[in-house]
N, C-alpha and C positions, 0 to 999 in steps of 0.2 A: 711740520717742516723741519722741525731740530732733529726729527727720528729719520729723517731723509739724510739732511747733510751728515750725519752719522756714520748714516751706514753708505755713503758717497765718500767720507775721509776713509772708511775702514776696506773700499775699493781700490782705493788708491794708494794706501798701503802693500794690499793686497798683491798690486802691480809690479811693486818690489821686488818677490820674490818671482824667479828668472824659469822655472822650472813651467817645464808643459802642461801638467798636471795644475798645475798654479794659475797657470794662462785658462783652460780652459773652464777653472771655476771660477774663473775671474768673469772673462765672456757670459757665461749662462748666467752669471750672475746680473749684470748689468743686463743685460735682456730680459729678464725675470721681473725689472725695477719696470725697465719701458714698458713691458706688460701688465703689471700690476699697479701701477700709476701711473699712467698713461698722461696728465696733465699736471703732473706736479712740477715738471723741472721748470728752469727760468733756461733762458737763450745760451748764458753762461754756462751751466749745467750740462747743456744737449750737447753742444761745444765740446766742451771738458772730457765728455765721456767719447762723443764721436773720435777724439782724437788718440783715447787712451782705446778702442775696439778698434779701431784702425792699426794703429801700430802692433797691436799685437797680431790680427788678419794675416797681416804680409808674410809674418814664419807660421801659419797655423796649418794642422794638415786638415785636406779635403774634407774627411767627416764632419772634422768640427764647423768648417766653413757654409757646410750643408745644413746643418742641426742649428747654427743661428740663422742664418737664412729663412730657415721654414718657420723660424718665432716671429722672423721680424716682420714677415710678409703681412700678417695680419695687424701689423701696429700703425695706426693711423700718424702718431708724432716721433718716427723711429729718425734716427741720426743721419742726416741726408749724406755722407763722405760716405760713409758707411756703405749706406746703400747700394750706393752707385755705384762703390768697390763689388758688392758682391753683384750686381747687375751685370758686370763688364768681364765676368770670371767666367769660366768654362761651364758649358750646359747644365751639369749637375746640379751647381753651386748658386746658378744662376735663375734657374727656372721658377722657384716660385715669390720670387720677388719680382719677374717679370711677369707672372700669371696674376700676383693677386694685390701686388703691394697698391695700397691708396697712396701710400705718400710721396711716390717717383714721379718727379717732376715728367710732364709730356717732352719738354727741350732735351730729359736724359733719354729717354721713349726712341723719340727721334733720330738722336744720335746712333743711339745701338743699332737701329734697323738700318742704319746709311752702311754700318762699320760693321757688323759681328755674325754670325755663321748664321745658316737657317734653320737651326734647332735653335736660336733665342730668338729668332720673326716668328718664328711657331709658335713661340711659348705666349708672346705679346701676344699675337691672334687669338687666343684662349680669355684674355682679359675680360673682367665685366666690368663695367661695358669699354668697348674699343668707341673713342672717339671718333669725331669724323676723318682730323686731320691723321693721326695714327692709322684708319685704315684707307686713306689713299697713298699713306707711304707703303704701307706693306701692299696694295696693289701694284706699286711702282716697280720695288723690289723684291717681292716673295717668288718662291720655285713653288712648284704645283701643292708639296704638302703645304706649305706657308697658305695659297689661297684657298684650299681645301680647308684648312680650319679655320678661315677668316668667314668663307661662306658659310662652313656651317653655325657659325658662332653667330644665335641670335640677339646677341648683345653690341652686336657692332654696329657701329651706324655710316653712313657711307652720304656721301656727296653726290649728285648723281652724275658729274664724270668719272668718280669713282667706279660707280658702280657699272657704267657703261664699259669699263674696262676691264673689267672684273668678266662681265658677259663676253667679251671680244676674246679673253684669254680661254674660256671655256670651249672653244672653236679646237684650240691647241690640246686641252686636257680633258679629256672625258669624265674623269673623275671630279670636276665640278659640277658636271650636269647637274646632278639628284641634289645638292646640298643648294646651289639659287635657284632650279624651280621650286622649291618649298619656302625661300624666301619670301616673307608677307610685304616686303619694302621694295620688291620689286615691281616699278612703274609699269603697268600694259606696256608700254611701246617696247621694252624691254623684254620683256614676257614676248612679244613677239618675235625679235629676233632670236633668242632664247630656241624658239619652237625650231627652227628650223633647220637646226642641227642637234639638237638632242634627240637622246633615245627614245622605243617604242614607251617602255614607262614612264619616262621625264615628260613626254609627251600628254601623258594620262594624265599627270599631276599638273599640266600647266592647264588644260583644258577643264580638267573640277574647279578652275577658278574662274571660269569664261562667264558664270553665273555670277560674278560680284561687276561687270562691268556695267557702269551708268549705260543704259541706251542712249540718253542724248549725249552720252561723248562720244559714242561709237557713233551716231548718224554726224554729230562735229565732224569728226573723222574724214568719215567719208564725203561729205561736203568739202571739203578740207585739200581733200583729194584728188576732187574733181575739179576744185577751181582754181588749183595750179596749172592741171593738164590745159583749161580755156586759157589761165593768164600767159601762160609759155606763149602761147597760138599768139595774143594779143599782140605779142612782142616783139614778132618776127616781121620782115617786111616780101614774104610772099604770099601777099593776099590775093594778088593779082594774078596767079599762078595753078592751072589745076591739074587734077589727071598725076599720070606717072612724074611728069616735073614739078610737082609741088612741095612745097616743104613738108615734111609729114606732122611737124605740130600743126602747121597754117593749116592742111589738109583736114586735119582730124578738128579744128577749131572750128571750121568751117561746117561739117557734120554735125558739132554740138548746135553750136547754134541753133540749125536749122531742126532740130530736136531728131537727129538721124543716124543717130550712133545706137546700132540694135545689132542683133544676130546677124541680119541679111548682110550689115554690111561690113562684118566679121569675116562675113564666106566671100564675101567679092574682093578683099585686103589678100586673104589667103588665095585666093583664084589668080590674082593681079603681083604676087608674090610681093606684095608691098609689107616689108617686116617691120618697120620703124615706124608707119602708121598702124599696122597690125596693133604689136605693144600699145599704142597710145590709146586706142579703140576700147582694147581690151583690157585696160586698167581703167579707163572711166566707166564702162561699163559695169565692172564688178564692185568699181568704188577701191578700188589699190591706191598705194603709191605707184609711182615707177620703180624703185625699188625695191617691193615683195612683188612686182610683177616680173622685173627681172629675174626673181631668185625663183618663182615656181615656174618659169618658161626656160629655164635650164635644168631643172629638175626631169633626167630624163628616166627616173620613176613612175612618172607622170599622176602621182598621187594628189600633189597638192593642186596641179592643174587640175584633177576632176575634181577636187571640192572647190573652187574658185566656179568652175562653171555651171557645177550644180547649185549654186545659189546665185549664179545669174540667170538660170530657166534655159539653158541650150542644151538644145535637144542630143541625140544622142548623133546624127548625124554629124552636126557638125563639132561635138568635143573629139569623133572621130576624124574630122580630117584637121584639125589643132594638134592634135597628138603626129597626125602623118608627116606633115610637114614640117617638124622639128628634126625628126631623125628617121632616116630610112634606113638604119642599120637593120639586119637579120636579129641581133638581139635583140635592140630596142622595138623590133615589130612582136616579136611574143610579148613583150611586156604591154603593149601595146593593146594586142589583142584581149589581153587579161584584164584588162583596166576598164576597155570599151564595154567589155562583156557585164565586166561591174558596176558599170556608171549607175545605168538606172535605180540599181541596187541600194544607191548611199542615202541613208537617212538623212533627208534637208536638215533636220534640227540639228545631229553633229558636224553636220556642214557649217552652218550658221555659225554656230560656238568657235571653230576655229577662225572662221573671217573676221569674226570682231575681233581679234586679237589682232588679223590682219590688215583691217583697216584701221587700229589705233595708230598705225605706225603712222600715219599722214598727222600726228600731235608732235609728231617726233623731229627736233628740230637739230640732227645728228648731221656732220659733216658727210657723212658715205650717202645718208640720204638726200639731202641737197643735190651732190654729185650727179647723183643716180637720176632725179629730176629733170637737172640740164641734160642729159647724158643725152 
């Protein structure tokens, strides 16, 4: 300890002298002590010297501000004034004490991301690990590169509103896709909304994961699913009511019950142009929410409708007059034509694989999904 304060009086000396050159062997030198004796100083000391690297910071030029920086980054008991000076400095100066330093407080973390450009949210987003709260604030606040290296960063850990928004911002950025389908933290129910706006190969990578799903959460699921669409029914007061003036939950509750919700009465909803029973029909059938059934009954691809109905067993007839009756545009009838033509085509197993993603969604207790329920 006497060979410390030693050479801690002969720093301070050092300080003395006013010259640049003097400053900056002053600086590496005190960084050289926090590096090389990492646990020697007292509170006093850390103090003492924070305050003598500080004052000198404020005239130093950028190189030098960069080259302690990059020492101090990896000093677990480095000078917190310090720190935080060079944290709140311009990108250069600032970056890897925002990428790696352990000793910055999350409250400084915080701060910066509220207040400072999005090349230092970027730089945080690179952290290992990103705490939880640090990455729902840079999901709050980050521009596309900012989420992009927060999703790619598998050291970040996320809340799952976070990360619910994180997937909702993906909708905006394509360049998210690929970096949270490869997420391993990302929740099924998540994974399925995910699916249905990402790419042909985002697609690929969410579906090589369809194999890690519990079967008894996907039959959950879809139980789950179905006994919303009856509880709706329960809740309504047109029981009394049948035919065209019925309520179409009460309508289609009434079918369940009776154990009457099948193909035929798919074709007599579409025949009867009843849409609102239709939907209801055709998401207890398949085992959907209302909400993936609204989003593949808008899909006028009509992709995701033929893998919905190729693992409910309808025939080809009738996925062709489900596809008709959505859209009788000239376009959409070629696309149409080419879909029916393939129906038979679809292998049930990659049918399969994709439903259970899309019957997780019924675990998912998401405001848009709720909505979409009552809708």
């Amino acid at each position: 300890m006497a060979g410390l304060q030693s050479r801690l009086h002969a720093l301070v000396n050092l300080a003395e002298d006013g010259s640049d050159e003097r400053k900056r062997e002053l600086l590496l030198a005190i960084t050289g002590l926090f590096i090389s004796e990492p646990d020697a100083f007292s509170t006093t000391d850390l103090n003492h010297l924070d305050a003598i690297m500080g004052a000198i910071l404020k005239s130093s030029e950028k190189g030098l501000k960069c080259a302690i920086a990059d020492k101090l980054a990896s000093v677990a008991m480095a000078p917190q004034a310090t720190l935080e000076r060079l944290a709140h400095d311009e990108i250069e100066v600032a970056r890897p004490i925002l990428m790696r330093s352990p000793a910055l407080p999350m409250d400084v973390l915080r701060e910066i991301i509220a207040t400072a450009t999005p090349a230092h949210l970027t730089a945080i987003a690179a952290r290992r690990p990103v705490q939880e709260e640090i990455a729902g604030d840079l999901v709050a606040h980050g521009d596309e590169a900012v989420l992009v290296a927060l999703a790619s960063n598998q050291h970040a850990r996320f809340a799952i509103g976070a990360m619910k928004k994180l997937v909702d911002r993906a909708r905006e950025f394509k360049s998210l896709h690929q970096p949270i389908a490869t997420r391993f933290d990302l929740p099924p129910a998540l994974l399925t909304r995910l699916y249905f706006f990402v790419s042909p190969d985002s697609k690929k990578e969410i579906l090589a994961r369809a194999t890690m799903l519990d079967p008894a959460l996907v039959d959950e699921a879809m139980a789950a699913n179905r006994r919303a669409i009856a509880e709706r029914a329960n809740n309504k007061d047109g029981a009394n009511k049948d035919g065209a003036d019925a309520d179409p939950d009460c309508f289609v509750g009434k079918k369940i019950a009776a154990g009457a919700v099948d193909e035929k009465l798919l074709r007599e909803l579409l025949d009867a142009r009843q849409g609102p029973a239709f939907r209801r029909a055709f998401a207890y059938l398949t085992g959907l929410d209302m909400a993936a059934t609204r989003l593949i009954l808008k899909d006028r691809r009509f992709e995701a409708l033929a893998l919905a109905a190729r693992t409910a067993n309808l025939d080809r007839a009738t996925f062709a007059r489900i596809v008709s009756s959505l859209d009788d545009s000239d376009s959409a009838g070629r696309r149409a034509d080419r879909i029916v033509n393939l129906y038979p085509k679809i292998p049930m197993d990659a049918a399969e694989r994709i439903m259970r993603f899309w019957r997780m969604r019924g675990l998912s207790q998401t405001h848009d999904a709720r909505r979409a329920v009552n809708a």
